[in-house]
C-alpha positions as CSV (number, residue, x, y, z in Angstrom):
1,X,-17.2,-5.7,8.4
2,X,-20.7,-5.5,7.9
3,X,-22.0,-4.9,10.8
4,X,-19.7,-1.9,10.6
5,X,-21.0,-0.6,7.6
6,X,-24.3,-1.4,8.9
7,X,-23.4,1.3,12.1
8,X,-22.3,4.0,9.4
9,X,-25.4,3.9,7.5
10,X,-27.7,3.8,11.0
11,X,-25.5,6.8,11.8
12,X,-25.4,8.8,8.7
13,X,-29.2,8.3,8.3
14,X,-29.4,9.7,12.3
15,X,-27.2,12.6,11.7
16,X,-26.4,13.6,8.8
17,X,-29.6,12.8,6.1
18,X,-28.2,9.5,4.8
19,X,-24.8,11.1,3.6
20,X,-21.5,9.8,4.1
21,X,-18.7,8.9,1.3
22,X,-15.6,6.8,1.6
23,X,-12.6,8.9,0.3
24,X,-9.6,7.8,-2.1
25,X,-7.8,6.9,1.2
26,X,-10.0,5.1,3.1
27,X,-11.5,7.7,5.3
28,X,-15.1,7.6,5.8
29,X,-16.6,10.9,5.7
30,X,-20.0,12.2,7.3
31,X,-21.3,15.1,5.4
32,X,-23.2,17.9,7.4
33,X,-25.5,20.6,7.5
34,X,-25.8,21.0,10.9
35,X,-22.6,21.3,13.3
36,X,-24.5,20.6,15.9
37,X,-25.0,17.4,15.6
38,X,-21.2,16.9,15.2
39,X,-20.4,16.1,18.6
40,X,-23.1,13.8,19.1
41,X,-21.8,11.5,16.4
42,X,-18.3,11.4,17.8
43,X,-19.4,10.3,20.5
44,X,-21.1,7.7,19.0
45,X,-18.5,6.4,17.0
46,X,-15.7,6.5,19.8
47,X,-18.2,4.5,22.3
48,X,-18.0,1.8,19.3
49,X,-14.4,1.9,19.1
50,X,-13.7,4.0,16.2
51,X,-10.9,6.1,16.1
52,X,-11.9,9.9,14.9
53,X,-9.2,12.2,13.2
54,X,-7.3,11.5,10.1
55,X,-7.7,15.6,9.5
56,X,-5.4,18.8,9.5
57,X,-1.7,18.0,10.4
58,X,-2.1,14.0,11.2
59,X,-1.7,10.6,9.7
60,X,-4.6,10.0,7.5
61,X,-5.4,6.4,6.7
62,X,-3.3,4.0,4.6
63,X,-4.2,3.6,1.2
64,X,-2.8,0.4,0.3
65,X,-3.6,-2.7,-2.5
66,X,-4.9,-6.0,-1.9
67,X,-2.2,-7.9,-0.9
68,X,-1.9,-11.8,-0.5
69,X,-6.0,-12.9,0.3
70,X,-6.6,-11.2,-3.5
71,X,-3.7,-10.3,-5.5
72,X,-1.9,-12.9,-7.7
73,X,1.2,-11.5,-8.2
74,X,1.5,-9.8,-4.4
75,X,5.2,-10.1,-2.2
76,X,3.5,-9.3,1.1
77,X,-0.3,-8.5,2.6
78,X,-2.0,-5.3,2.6
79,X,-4.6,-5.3,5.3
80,X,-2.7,-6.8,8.1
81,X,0.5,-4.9,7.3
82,X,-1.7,-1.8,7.7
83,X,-3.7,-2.8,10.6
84,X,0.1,-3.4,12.5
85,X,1.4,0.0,11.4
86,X,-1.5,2.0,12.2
87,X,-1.5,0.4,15.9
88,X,1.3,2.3,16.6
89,X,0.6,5.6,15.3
90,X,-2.7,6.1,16.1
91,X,-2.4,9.1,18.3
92,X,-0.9,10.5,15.4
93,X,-4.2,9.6,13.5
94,X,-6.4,10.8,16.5
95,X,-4.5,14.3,17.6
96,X,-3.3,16.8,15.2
97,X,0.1,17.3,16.6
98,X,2.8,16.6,14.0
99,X,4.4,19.4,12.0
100,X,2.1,18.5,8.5
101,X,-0.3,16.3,7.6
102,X,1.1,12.8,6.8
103,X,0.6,10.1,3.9
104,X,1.4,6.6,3.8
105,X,0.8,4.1,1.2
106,X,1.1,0.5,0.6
107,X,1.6,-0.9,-2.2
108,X,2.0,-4.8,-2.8
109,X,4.7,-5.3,-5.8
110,X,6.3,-3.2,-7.6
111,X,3.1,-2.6,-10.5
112,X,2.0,-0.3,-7.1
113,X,-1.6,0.3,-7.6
114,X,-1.3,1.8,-4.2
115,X,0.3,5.8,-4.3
116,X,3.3,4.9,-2.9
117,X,5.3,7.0,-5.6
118,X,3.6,10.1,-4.1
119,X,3.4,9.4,-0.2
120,X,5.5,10.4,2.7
121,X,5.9,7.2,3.5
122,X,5.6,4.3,1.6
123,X,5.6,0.7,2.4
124,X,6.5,-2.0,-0.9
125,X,6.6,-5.3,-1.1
126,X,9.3,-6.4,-3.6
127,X,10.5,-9.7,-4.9
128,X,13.9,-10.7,-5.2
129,X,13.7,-13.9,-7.9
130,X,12.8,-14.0,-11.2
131,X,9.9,-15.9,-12.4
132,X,9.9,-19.7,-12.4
133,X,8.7,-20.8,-15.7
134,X,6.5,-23.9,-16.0
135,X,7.5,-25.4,-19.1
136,X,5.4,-28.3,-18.8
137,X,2.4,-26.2,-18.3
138,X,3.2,-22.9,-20.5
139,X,2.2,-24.0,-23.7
140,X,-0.6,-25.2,-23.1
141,X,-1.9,-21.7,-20.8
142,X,-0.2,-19.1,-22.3
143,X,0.2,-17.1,-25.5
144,X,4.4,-16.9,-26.0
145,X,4.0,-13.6,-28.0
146,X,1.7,-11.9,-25.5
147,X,3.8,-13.0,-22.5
148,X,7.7,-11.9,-24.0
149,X,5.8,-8.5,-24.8
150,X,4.6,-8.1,-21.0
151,X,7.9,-7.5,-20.1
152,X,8.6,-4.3,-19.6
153,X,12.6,-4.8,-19.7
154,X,12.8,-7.4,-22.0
155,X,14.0,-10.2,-20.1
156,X,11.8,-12.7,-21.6
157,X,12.7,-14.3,-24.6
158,X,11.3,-17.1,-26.8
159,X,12.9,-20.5,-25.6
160,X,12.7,-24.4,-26.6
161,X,13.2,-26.6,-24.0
162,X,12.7,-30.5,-24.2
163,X,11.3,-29.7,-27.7
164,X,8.3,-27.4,-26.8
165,X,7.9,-24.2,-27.2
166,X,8.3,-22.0,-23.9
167,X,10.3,-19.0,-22.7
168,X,13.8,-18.2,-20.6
169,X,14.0,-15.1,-18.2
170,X,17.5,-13.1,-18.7
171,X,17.9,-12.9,-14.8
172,X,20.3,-9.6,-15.1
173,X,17.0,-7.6,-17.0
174,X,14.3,-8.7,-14.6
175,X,13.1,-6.3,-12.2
176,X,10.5,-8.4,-10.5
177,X,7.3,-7.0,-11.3
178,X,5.2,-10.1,-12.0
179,X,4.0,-8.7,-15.0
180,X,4.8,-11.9,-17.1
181,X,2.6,-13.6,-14.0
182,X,-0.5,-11.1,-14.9
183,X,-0.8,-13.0,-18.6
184,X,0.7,-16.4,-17.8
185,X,0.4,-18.1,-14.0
186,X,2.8,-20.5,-15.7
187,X,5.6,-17.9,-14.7
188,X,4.5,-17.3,-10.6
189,X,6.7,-15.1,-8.9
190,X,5.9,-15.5,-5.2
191,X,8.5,-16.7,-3.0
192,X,7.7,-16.6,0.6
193,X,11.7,-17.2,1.6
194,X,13.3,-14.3,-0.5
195,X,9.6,-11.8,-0.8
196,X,9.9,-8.8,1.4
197,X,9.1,-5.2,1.8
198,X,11.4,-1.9,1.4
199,X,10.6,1.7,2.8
200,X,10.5,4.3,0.6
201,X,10.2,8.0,2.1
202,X,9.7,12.1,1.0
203,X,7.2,11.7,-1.7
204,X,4.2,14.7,-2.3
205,X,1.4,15.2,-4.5
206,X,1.3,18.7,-3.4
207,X,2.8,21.7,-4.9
208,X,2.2,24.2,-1.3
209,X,6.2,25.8,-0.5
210,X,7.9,22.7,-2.6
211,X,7.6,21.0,-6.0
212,X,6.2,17.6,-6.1
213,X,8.3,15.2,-5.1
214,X,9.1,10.9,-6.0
215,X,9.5,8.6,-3.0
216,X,12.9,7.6,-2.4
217,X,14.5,4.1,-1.3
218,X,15.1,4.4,2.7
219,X,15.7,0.4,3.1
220,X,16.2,-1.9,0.5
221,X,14.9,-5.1,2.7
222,X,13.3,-6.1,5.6
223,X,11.0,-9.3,6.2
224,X,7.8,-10.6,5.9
225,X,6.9,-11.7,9.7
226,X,3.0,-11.9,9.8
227,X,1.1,-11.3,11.8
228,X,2.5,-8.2,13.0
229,X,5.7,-7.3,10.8
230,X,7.8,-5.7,13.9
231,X,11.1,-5.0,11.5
232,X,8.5,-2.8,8.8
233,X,6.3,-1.2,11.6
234,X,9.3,-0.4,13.6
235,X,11.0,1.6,10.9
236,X,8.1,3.5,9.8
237,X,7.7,4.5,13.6
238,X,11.2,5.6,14.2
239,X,10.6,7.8,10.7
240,X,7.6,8.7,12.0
241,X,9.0,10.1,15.5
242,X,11.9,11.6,13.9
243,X,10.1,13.6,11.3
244,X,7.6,14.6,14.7
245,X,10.3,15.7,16.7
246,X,12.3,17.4,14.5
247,X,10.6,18.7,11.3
248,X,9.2,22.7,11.2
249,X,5.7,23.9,11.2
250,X,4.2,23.0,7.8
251,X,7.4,20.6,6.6
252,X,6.9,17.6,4.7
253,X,8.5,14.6,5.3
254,X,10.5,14.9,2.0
255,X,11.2,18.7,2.9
């Protein structure tokens, strides 16, 4: 919010000469030159409500994409989906007590502008219907050749239907990606009765003990109950508390 932004640059002025920066996943960082004026600012920040740790062997924050308020070719939110998982483990965000540090992404669809390729955890919305194509409307919005070269399976091919020119979707060579949505919003892809979310898990960008490593698929499906999504935040939970209590010092999730 802005008042909160407001607080951050009150305290980063107070403490730390003005300088603060907000990482690549979402952590806001006060930069020092004096340690002792550490403490003080924690302070600060906790009698405001803000949680403090994100550090060492914890959860760090969610990155995640934009989700329904912004994206046009989203299968589930971002924001609130994160806000309802990080409820739960936020003494895993606060203390340092698990066996490594943590990742988890979001990402919204499957063109994942979030990291969820590379996290520990990872959180996707999918869809599970191909496009429904406007033919009434297509013509007239959209540019056929740059919409059947979207594709990235080629699934899309050059149709004529009630003597216009338009497109067909080959079902069995659509992955859902709402790409051919990006170009055209004559093909929209969102379906609020079949457009879930899957769990992916063991991912790494690092290269410390173990190779990098891919996410891979945990749960195919579960569904999209807003406000608080209790099937998705209990699963990541339960992997959460099994990777806590059973993992050794320094293993990743996908280790």
């Amino acid at each position: 919010s802005i008042q909160s932004l407001r607080l951050f640059a009150d305290l980063a002025d107070k403490y730390c000469g003005g300088h603060l920066r907000f990482t690549s996943r979402n952590n806001v960082e006060f930069m020092f030159d004096d340690v002792s004026k550490i403490e003080p600012l924690k302070k600060e920040l906790q009698a405001a409500g803000f949680p403090i740790g994100g550090t060492n062997n914890a959860i760090s924050n969610i990155v995640h994409t934009q989700g329904w308020v912004h994206c046009h070719s989203s299968a589930t939110d971002a924001s609130g989906l994160v806000k309802s998982v990080m409820d739960e483990l936020c003494e895993y965000f606060t203390e340092e007590k698990l066996p490594a540090k943590l990742r988890i992404a979001v990402a919204c669809c499957l063109n994942m502008c979030g990291a969820v390729h590379c996290s520990d955890i990872a959180i996707l919305g999918i869809h599970r219907k191909p496009p429904k194509v406007n033919h009434a409307v297509l013509p007239k919005v959209c540019e056929v050749p740059t919409l059947i070269a979207s594709c990235p399976t080629g699934a899309i091919r050059p149709a004529t239907v009630e003597g216009k020119q338009s497109v067909e979707v080959i079902q069995e060579q659509c992955m859902y990606c709402g790409n051919c949505y990006t170009v055209c919003p004559a093909m929209p892809m969102n379906d609020p009765e079949n457009d879930g979310i899957s769990i992916w898990v063991g991912g790494k960008v690092s290269n410390a003990r173990s190779v990098p490593k891919f996410t891979k698929l945990a749960i195919p499906f579960l569904p999209n109950n807003p406000p608080r999504w209790p099937e998705v935040v209990g699963a990541v939970v339960n992997i959460v508390n099994v990777y806590a209590q059973n993992a050794k010092k320094f293993e990743r999730v996908g280790e």
